[in-house]
N, CA, C and O atoms as a DFTB+ gen file, in Angstrom:
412 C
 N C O
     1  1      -2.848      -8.859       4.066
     2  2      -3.351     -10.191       3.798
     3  2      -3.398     -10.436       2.287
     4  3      -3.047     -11.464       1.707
     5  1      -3.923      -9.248       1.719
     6  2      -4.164      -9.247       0.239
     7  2      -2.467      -9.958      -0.442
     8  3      -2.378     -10.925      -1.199
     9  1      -1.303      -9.134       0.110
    10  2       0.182      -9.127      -0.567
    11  2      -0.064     -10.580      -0.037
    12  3      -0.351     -11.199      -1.062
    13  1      -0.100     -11.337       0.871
    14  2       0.614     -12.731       0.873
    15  2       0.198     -13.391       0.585
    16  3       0.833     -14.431       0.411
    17  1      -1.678     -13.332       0.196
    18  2      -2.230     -14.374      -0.499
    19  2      -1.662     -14.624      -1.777
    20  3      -1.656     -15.763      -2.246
    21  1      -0.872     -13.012      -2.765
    22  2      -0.902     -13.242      -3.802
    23  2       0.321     -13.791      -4.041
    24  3       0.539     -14.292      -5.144
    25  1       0.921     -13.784      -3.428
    26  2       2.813     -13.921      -3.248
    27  2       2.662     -15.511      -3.008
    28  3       3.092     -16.258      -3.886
    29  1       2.187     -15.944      -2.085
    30  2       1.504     -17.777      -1.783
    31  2       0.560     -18.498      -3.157
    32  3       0.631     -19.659      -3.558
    33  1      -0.283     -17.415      -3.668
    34  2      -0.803     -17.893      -4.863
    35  2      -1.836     -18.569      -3.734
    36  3      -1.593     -19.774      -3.684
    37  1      -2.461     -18.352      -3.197
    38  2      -3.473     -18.661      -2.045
    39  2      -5.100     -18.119      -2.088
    40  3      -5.341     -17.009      -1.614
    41  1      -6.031     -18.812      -2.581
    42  2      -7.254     -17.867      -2.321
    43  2      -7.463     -17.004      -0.811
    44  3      -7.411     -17.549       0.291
    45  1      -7.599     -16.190      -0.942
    46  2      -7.581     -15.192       0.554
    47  2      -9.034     -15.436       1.188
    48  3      -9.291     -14.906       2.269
    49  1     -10.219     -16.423       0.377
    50  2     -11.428     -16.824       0.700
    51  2     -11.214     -18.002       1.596
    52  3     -12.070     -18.404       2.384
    53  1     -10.212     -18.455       1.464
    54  2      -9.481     -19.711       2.167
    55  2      -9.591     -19.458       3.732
    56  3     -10.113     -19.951       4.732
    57  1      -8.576     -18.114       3.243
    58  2      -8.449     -18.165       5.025
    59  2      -9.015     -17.295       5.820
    60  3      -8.699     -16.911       6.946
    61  1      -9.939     -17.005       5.083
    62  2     -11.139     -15.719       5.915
    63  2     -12.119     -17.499       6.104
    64  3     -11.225     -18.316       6.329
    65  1     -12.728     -17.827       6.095
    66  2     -13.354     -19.061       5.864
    67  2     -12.730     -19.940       6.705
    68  3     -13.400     -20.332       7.661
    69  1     -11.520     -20.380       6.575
    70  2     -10.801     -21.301       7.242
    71  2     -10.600     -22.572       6.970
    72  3     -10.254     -23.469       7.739
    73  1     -10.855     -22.618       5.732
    74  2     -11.115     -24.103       5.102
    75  2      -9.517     -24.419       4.054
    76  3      -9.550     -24.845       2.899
    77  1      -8.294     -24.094       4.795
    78  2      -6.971     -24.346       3.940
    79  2      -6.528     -25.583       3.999
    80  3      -6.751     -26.139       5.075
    81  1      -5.971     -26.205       3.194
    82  2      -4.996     -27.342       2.684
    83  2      -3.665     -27.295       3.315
    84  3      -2.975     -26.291       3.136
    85  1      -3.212     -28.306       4.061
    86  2      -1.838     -28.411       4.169
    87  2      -0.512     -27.608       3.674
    88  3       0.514     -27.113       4.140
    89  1      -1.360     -27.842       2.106
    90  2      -0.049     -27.284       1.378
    91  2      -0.484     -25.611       1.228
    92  3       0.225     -24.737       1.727
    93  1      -1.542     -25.349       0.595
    94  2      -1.763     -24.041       1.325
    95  2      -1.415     -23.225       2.008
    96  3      -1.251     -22.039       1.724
    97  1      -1.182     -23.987       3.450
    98  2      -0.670     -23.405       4.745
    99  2       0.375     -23.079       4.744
   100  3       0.633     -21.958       5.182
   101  1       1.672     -24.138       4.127
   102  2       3.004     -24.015       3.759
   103  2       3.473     -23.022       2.828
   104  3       4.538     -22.407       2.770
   105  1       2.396     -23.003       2.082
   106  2       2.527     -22.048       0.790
   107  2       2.741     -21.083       1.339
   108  3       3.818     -20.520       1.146
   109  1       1.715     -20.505       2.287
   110  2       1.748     -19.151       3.217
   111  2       2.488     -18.727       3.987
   112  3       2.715     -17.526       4.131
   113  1       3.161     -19.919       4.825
   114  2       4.415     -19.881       5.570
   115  2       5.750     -19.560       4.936
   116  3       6.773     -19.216       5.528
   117  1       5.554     -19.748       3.485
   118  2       6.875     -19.293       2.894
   119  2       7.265     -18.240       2.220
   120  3       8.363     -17.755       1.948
   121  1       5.845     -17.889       1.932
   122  2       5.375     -16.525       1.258
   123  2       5.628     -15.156       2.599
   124  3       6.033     -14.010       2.408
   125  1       5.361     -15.583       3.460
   126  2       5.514     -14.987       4.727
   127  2       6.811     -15.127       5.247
   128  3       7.067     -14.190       6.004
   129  1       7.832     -16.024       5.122
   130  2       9.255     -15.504       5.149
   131  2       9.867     -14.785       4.548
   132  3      10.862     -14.147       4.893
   133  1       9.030     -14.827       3.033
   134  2       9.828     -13.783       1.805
   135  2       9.852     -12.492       2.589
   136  3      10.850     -11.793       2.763
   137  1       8.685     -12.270       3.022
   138  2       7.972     -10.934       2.905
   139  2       9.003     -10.331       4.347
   140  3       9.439      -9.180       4.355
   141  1       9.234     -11.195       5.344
   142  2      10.139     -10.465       6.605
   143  2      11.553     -10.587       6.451
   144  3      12.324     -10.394       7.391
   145  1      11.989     -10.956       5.097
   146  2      13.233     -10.163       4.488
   147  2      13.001      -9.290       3.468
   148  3      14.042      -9.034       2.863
   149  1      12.153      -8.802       3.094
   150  2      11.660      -7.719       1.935
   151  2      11.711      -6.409       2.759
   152  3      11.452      -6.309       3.958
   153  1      12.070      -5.466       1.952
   154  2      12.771      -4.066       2.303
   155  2      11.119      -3.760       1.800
   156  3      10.842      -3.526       0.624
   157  1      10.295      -3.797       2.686
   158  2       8.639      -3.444       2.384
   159  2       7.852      -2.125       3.774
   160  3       7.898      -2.880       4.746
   161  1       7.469      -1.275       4.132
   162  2       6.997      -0.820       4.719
   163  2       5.561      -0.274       4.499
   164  3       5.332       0.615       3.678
   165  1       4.492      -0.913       5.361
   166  2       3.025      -0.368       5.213
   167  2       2.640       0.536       5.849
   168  3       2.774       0.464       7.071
   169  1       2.030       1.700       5.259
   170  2       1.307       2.544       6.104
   171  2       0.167       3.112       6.050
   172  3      -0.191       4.158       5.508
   173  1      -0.730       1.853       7.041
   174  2      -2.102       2.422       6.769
   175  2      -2.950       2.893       7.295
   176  3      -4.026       2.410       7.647
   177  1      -2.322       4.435       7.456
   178  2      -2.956       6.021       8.480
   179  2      -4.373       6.280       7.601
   180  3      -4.240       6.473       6.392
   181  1      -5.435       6.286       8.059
   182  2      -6.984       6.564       7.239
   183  2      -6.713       8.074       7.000
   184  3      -6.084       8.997       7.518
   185  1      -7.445       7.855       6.041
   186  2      -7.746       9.330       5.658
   187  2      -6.897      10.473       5.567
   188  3      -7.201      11.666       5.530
   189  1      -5.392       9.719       5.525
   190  2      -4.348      11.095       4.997
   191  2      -4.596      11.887       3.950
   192  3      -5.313      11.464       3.043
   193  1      -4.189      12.832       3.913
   194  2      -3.650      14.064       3.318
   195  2      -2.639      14.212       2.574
   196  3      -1.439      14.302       2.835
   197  1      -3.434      14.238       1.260
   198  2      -1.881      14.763       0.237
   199  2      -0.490      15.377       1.113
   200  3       0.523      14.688       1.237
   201  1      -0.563      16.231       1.466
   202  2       0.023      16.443       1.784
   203  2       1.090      15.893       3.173
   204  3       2.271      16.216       3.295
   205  1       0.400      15.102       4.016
   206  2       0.839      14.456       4.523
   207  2       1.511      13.096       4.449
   208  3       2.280      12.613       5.280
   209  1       1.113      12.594       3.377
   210  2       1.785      11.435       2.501
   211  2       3.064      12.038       1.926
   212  3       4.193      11.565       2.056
   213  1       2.754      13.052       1.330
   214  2       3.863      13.369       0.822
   215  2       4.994      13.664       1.743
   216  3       6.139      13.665       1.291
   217  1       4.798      13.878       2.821
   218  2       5.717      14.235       4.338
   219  2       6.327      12.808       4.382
   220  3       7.505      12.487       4.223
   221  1       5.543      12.244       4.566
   222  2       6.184      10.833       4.900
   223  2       6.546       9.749       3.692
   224  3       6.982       8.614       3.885
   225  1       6.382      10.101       2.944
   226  2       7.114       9.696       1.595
   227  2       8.438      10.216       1.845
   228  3       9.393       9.439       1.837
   229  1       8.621      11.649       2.102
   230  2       9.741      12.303       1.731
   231  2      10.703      12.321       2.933
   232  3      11.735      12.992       2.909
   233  1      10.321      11.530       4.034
   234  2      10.857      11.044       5.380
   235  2      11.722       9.312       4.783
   236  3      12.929       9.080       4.717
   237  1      11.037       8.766       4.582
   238  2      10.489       7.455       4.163
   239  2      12.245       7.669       3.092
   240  3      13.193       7.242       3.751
   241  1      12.464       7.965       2.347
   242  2      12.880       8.205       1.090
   243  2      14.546       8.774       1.577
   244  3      15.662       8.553       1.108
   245  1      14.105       9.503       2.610
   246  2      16.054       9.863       3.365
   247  2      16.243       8.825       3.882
   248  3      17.175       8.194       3.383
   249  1      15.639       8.270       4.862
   250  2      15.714       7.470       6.128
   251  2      16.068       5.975       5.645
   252  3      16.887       5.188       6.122
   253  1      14.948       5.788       4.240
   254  2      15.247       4.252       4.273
   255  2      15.408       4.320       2.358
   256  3      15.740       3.220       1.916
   257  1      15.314       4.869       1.809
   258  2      15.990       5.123       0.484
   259  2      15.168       4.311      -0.314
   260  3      15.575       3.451      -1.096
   261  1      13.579       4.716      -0.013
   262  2      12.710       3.788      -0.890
   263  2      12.547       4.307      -1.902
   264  3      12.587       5.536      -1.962
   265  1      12.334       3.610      -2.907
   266  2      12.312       3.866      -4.776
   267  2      11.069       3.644      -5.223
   268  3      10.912       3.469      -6.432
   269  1       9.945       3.609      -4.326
   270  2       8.691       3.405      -5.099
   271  2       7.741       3.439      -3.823
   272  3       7.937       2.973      -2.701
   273  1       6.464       4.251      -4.424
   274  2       4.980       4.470      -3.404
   275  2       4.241       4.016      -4.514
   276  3       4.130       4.109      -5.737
   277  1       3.497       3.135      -2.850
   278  2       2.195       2.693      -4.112
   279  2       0.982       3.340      -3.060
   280  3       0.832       3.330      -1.838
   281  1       0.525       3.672      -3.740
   282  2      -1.208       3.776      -2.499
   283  2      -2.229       3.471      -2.705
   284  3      -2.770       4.248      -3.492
   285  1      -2.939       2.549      -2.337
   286  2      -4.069       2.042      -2.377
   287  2      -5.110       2.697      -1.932
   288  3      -4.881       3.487      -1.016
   289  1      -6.664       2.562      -2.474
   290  2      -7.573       3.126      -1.652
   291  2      -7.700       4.648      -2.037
   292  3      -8.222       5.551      -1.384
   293  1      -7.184       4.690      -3.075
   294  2      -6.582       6.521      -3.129
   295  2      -7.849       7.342      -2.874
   296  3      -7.792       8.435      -2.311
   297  1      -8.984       6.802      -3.295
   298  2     -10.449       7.502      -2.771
   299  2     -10.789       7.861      -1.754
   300  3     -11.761       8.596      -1.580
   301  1      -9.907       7.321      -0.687
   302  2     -10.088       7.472       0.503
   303  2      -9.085       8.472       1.583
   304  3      -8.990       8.454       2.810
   305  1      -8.395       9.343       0.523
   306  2      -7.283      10.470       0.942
   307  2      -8.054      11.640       0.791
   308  3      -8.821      11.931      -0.127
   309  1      -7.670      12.458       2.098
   310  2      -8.264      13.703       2.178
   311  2      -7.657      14.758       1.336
   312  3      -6.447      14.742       1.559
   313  1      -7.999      15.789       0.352
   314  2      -8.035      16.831      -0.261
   315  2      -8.124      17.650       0.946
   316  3      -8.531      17.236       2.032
   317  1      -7.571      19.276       0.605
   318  2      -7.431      19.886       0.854
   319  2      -9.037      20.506       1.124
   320  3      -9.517      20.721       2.237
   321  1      -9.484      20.653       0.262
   322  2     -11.229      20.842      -0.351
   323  2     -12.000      20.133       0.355
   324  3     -12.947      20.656       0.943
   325  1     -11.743      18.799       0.434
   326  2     -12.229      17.976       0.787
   327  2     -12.429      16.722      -0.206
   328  3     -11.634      16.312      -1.052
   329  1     -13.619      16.257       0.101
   330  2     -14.300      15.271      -1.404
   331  2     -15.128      16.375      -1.876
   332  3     -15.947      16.957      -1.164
   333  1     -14.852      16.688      -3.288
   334  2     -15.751      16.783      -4.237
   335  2     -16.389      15.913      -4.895
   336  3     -15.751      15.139      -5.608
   337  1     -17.674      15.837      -4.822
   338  2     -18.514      14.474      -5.605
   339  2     -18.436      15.155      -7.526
   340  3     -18.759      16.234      -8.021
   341  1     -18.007      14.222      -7.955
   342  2     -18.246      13.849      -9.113
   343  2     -17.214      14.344      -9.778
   344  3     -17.345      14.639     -10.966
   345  1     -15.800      14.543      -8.990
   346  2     -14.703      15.393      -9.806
   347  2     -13.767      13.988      -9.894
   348  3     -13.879      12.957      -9.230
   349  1     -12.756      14.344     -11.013
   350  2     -11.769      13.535     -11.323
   351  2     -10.360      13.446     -10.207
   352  3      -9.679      14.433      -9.928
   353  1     -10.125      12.114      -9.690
   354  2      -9.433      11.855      -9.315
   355  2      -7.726      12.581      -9.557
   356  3      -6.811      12.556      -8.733
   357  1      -7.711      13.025     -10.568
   358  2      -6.357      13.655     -11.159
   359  2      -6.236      14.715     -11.139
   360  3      -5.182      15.345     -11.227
   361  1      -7.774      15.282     -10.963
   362  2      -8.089      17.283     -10.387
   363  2      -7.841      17.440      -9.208
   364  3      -7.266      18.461      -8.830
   365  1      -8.440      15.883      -7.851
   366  2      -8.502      16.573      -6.921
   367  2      -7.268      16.105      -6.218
   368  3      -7.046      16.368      -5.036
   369  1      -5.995      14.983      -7.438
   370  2      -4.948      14.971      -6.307
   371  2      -3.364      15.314      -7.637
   372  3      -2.765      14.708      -8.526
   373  1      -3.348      16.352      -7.106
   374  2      -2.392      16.606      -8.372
   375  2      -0.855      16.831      -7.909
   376  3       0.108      16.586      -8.636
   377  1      -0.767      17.370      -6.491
   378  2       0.605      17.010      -6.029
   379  2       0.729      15.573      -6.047
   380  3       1.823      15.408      -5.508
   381  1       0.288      14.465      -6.329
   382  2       0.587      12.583      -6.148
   383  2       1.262      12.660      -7.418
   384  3       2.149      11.811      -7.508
   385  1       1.112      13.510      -8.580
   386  2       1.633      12.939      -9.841
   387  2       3.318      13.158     -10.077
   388  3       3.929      12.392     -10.822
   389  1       3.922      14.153      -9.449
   390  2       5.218      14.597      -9.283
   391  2       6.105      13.971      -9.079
   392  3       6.127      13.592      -7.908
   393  1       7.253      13.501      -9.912
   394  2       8.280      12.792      -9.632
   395  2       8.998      12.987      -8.195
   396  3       9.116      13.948      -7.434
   397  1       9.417      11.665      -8.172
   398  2      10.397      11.466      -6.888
   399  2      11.451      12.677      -6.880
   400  3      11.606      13.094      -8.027
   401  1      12.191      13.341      -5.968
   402  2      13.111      14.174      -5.978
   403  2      14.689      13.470      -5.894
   404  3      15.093      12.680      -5.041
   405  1      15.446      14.044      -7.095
   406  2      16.286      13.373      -7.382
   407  2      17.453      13.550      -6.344
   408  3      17.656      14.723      -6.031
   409  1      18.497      12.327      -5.574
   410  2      20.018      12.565      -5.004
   411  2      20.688      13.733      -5.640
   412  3      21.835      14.039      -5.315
């Protein structure tokens, strides 16, 4: 919801609320055609695992020859450890920083 509000240029308060404009609506409708010809795939499994992202990154990457991961929420990926409270994000995910593997 977040990608097409911003792609429409749409407050996303709009349409949680329900109070949209005509043009609004259109806005969204077109923003939403972009997006079902966009070479885009979401995947939003809770609480993965480094390591399991990285599985399916590296699936993701033969199969459909994607050139970029983004992940959101990253606070919310399981460590190996687990959560450590009060440790740095870059201690507790350090296989995420590793370049793509080259053709």
């Amino acid at each position: 919801m977040r990608l097409l509000c911003a792609e429409a240029r749409v407050n996303s308060q709009k349409i949680r609320s329900g109070f949209m404009s005509k043009q609004e609506c259109v806005k969204l409708i077109s923003a939403a055609d972009v997006f079902t010809h966009a070479p885009i795939c979401i995947d939003d499994t809770p609480a993965i695992s480094t390591m399991e992202l990285r599985a399916k990154a590296r699936r993701m990457k033969a199969s459909m020859g994607v050139g970029m991961l983004i992940v959101d929420y990253l606070q919310l990926m399981r460590t190996r450890e687990g959560i450590e409270r009060g440790s740095r994000k870059s201690q507790r995910f350090p296989g995420l920083s590793r370049p793509w593997p080259r053709n």
